[in-house]
C-alpha positions as CSV (number, residue, x, y, z in Angstrom):
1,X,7.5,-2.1,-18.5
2,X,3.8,-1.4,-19.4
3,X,3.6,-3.6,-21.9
4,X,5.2,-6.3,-20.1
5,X,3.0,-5.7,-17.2
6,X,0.1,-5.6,-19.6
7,X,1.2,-8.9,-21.0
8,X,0.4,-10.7,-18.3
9,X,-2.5,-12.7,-17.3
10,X,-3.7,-11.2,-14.0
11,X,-6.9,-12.3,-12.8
12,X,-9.7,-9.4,-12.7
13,X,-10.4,-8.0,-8.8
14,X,-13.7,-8.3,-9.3
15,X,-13.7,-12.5,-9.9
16,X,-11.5,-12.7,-7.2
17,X,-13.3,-10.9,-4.8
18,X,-16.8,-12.4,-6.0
19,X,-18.5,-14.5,-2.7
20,X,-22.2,-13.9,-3.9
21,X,-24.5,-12.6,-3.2
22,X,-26.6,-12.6,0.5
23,X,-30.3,-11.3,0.2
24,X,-31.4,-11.1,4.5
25,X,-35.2,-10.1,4.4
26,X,-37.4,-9.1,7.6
27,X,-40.1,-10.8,9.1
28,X,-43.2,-9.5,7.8
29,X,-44.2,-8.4,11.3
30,X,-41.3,-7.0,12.2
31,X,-41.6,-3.0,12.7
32,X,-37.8,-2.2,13.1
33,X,-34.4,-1.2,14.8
34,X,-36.3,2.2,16.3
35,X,-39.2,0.2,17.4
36,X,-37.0,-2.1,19.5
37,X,-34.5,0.6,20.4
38,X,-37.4,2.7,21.7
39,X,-39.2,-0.1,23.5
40,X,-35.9,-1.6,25.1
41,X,-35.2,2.1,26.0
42,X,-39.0,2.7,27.8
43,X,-38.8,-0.8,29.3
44,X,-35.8,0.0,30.8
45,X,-37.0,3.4,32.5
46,X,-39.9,1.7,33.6
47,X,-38.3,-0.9,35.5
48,X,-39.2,-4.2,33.8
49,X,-35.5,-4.3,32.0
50,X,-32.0,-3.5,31.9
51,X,-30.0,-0.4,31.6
52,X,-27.6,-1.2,29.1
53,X,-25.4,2.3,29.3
54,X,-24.4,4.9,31.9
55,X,-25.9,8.7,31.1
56,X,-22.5,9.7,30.2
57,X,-22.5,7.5,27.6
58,X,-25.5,8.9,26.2
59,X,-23.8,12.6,26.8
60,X,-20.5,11.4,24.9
61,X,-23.2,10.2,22.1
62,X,-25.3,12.4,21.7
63,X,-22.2,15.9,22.5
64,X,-21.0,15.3,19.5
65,X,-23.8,15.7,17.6
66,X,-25.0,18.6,19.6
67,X,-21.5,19.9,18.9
68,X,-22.1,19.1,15.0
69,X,-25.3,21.1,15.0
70,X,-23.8,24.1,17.1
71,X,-21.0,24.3,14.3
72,X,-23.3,24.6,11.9
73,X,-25.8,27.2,12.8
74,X,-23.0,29.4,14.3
75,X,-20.7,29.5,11.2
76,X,-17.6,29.0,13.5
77,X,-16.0,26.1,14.5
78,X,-16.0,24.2,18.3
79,X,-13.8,22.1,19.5
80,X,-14.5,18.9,21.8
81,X,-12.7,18.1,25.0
82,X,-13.8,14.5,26.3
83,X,-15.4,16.0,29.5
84,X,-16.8,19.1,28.5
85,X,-17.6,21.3,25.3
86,X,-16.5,24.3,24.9
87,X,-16.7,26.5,21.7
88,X,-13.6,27.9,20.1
89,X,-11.6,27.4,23.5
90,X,-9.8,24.0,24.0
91,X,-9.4,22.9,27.4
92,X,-6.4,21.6,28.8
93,X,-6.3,19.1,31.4
């Protein structure tokens, strides 16, 4: 069956699956993604643009790295409930 499966004339994945290739380069001026995260960001708080999330998104965001980091330098492991964080002690809701 390997041979006969060997025998046959299957096209290689790789020339199938070759598009090209797409090159994007920057502006030359452009300083980016923290710089316009960070200026969108301080627009915002300072009135002169939008809020694009709630604060509890940013919690939700940024808990599970805080979580992450918690894991870490206590050696022991946490578990995350969607509303609050509680180490080694799941929450039922």
């Amino acid at each position: 069956m390997a041979k006969a499966y060997a025998a046959m004339d299957l096209e290689m994945r790789s020339d199938v699956l070759a598009t090209g290739e797409t090159v994007w380069k920057a502006p030359y001026d452009y300083k980016g993604g923290h710089y316009d995260h960070f200026l969108t960001f301080f627009n915002a708080i300072r009135g002169q643009g939008t809020i694009v999330q709630d604060p509890s998104f940013g919690l939700r965001a940024g808990g599970a790295a805080l979580l992450a980091n918690s894991n870490l330098s206590n050696e022991k492991r946490a578990h995350q409930h969607p509303f609050c964080f509680i180490n080694n002690n799941l929450i039922k809701s």
